[in-house]
C-alpha positions in Angstrom: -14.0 143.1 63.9 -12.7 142.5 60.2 -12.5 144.9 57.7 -13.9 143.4 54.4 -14.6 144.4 50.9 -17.7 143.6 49.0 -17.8 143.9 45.3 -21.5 144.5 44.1 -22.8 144.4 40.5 -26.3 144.3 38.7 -27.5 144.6 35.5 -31.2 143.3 35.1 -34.4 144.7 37.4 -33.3 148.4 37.9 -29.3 148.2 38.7 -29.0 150.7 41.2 -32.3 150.0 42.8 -30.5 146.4 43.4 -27.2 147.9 44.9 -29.2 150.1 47.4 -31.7 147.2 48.2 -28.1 145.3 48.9 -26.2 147.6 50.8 -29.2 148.0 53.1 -29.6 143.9 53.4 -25.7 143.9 53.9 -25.9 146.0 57.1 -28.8 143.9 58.6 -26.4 141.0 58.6 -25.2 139.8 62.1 -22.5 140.9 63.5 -21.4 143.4 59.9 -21.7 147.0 59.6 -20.6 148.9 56.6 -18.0 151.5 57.0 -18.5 152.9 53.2 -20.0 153.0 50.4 -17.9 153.6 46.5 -20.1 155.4 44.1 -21.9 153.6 41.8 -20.1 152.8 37.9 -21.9 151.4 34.8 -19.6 149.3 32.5 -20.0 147.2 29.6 -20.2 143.7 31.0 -17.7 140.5 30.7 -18.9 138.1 28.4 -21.6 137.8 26.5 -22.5 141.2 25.2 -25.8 141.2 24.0 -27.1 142.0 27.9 -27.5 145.3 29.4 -24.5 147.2 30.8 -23.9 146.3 34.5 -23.5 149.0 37.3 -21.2 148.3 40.5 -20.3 149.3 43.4 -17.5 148.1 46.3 -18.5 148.7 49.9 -16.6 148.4 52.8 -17.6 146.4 55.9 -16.5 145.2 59.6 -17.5 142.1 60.5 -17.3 139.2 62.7 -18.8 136.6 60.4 -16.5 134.0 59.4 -15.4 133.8 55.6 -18.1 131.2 54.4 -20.8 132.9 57.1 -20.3 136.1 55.7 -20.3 134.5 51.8 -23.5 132.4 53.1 -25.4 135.3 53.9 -24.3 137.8 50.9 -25.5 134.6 48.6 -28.9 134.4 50.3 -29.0 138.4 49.4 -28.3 137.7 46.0 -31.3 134.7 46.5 -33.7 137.3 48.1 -32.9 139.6 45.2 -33.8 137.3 42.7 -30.9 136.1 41.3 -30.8 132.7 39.8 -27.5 130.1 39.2 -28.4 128.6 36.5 -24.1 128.4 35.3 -24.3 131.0 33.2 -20.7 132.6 33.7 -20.6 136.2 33.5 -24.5 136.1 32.0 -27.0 138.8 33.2 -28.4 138.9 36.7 -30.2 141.0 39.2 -27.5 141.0 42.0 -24.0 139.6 42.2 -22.3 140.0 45.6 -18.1 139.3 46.0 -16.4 139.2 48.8 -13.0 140.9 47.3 -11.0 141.1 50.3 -11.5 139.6 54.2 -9.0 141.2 56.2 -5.6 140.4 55.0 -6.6 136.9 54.4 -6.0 135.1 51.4 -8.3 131.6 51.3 -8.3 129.6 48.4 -11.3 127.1 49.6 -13.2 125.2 47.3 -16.0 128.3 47.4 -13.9 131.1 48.3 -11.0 132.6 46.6 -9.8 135.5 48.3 -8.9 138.4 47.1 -10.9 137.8 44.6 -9.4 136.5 41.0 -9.0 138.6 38.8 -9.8 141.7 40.6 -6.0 143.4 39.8 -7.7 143.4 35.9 -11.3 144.8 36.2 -11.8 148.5 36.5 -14.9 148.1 37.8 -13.8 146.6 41.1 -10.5 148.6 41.0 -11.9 152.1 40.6 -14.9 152.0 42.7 -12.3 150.4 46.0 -9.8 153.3 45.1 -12.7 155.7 46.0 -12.8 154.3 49.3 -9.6 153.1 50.1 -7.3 154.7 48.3 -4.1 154.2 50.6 -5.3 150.1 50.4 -2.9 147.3 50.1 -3.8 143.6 49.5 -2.6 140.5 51.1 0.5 139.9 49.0 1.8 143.5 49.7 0.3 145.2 46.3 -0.5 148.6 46.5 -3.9 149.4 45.0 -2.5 152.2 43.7 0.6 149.6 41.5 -2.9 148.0 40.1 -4.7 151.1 38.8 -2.0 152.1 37.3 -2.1 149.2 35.0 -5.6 148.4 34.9 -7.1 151.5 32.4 -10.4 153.0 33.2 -11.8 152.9 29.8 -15.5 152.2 29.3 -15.8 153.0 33.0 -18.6 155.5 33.9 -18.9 157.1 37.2 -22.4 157.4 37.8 -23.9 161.2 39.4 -24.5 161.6 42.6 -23.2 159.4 45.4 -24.7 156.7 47.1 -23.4 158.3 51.0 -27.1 158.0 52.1 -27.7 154.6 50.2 -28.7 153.4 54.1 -31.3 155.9 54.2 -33.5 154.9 50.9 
């Protein structure tokens, strides 16, 4: 199996409600298990900033699914959930699953950049991986540690209590 990284954000229909709901559809997928879960972080959101601050998470998985599987089934999650494409970047929305990191892979297909752009500049992916993979180095040799150090924390929240049972709701 292949250890993966998930990036998940919501802001719309009771954020953390969506992250839980997501983690638990993420498990059920075949042939994927999730190894950990980051505690949740509200942030202000990218773009248009009349919308509701988002909150995110980044779990960690094994799987077997190949890359565009694995993206296949974390998109019909974010279908399930209620999320819409309507080309909107960065607008609100109920659920938005990333696959950050497959493995030491790096892809660059026509629907699947991996890792994920822009990643090294966005706390809220940066932070939330840190808590569960502290010691983590991407593809290109990068310590995460290198891209915290330049990647400030401000406006970043880290949300009470911890989502370690977030299987068990």
């Amino acid at each position: 199996m292949l250890q993966c990284f998930i990036g998940l954000g919501s802001n719309q229909a009771d954020p953390e409600q969506q992250l839980r709901r997501a983690c638990i559809a993420i498990a059920a997928l075949p042939d994927t298990r999730i190894l950990r879960c980051s505690p949740f972080y509200r942030s202000a959101p990218l773009g248009p900033a009349d919308q509701p601050d988002y909150v995110n998470a980044v779990v960690a998985v094994e799987t077997d699914l190949p890359p565009l599987t694995l993206l296949d089934g974390l998109q019909g999650i974010e279908l399930s959930q209620g999320r819409t494409r309507n080309g909107e970047r960065w607008g609100p929305r109920t659920l938005d699953l990333d696959i950050l990191l497959y493995g030491a892979q790096q892809l660059d297909l026509p629907r699947l950049k991996v890792p994920h752009y822009h990643m090294h500049a966005r706390p809220f992916v940066l932070y939330p991986l840190a808590d569960i993979a502290p010691t983590l180095r991407l593809p290109d040799g990068t310590e995460l540690v290198e891209l915290l150090s330049k990647c400030p924390a401000e406006g970043l929240e880290r949300l009470p209590g911890q989502p370690a049972d977030v299987l068990k709701t």
